[in-house]
N, C-alpha and C positions, 0 to 999 in steps of 0.2 A: 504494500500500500504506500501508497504518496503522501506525504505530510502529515497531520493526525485525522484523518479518515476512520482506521480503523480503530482509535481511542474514542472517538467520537459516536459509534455506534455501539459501545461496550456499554451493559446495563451495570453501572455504578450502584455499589452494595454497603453501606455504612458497614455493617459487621466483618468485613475483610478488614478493617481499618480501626475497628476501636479494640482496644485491652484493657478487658476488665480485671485488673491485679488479684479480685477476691477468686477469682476463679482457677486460679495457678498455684502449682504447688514451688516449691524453692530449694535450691541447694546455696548454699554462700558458701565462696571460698577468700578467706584472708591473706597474704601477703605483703611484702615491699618488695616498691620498683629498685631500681639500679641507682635511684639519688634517696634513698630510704624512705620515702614516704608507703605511709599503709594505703592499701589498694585491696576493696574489697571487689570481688566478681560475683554475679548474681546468676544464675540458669533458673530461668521458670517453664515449667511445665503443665500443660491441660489436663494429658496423658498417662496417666503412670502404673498401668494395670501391665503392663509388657517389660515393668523393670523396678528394681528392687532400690528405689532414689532414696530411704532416709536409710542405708546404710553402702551406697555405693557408688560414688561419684559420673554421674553419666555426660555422656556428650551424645546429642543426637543431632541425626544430618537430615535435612528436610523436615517435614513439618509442616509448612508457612507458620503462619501468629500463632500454634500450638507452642511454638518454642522457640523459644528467644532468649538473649543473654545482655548484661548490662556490666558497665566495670565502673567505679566510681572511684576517685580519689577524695580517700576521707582528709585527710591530712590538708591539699588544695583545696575542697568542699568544690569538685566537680569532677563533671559526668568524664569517664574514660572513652566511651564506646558506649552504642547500643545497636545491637545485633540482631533483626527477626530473620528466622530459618527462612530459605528458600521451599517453593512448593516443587516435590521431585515427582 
């Protein structure tokens, strides 16, 4: 397609797009970076019937907005990254 054509006829769906935080479960992982500042990491999950998340550190590839990850610098008081999964 030629310029936005085919965005233009896409039915536009708010729930691709919103996250709702109460609805995810959570792993937090803490660390320091390389200038010592603490650096927490966040992975939220929809899903968790296919994996054992409050005793085993998961990474999952795909998803879309089921999962997604966040890094924050507590020490800075700001965001690192925020990461939602691709749809595979």
């Amino acid at each position: 397609m030629v310029g936005n054509t085919f965005y233009t006829r896409r039915e536009f769906r708010k729930g691709y797009y919103i996250i709702d935080l109460k609805d995810y479960k959570r792993q937090y992982n803490v660390g320091f970076n390389d200038a010592g500042e603490k650096v927490v990491g966040i992975r939220f999950y929809c899903s968790t019937s296919h994996f054992d998340w409050k005793h085993e550190r998961v990474v999952v590839k795909d998803g879309g907005n089921c999962y997604f990850q966040a890094g924050i610098n507590i020490t800075k008081k700001e965001s690192v990254f925020f990461y939602v999964n691709g749809i595979g």
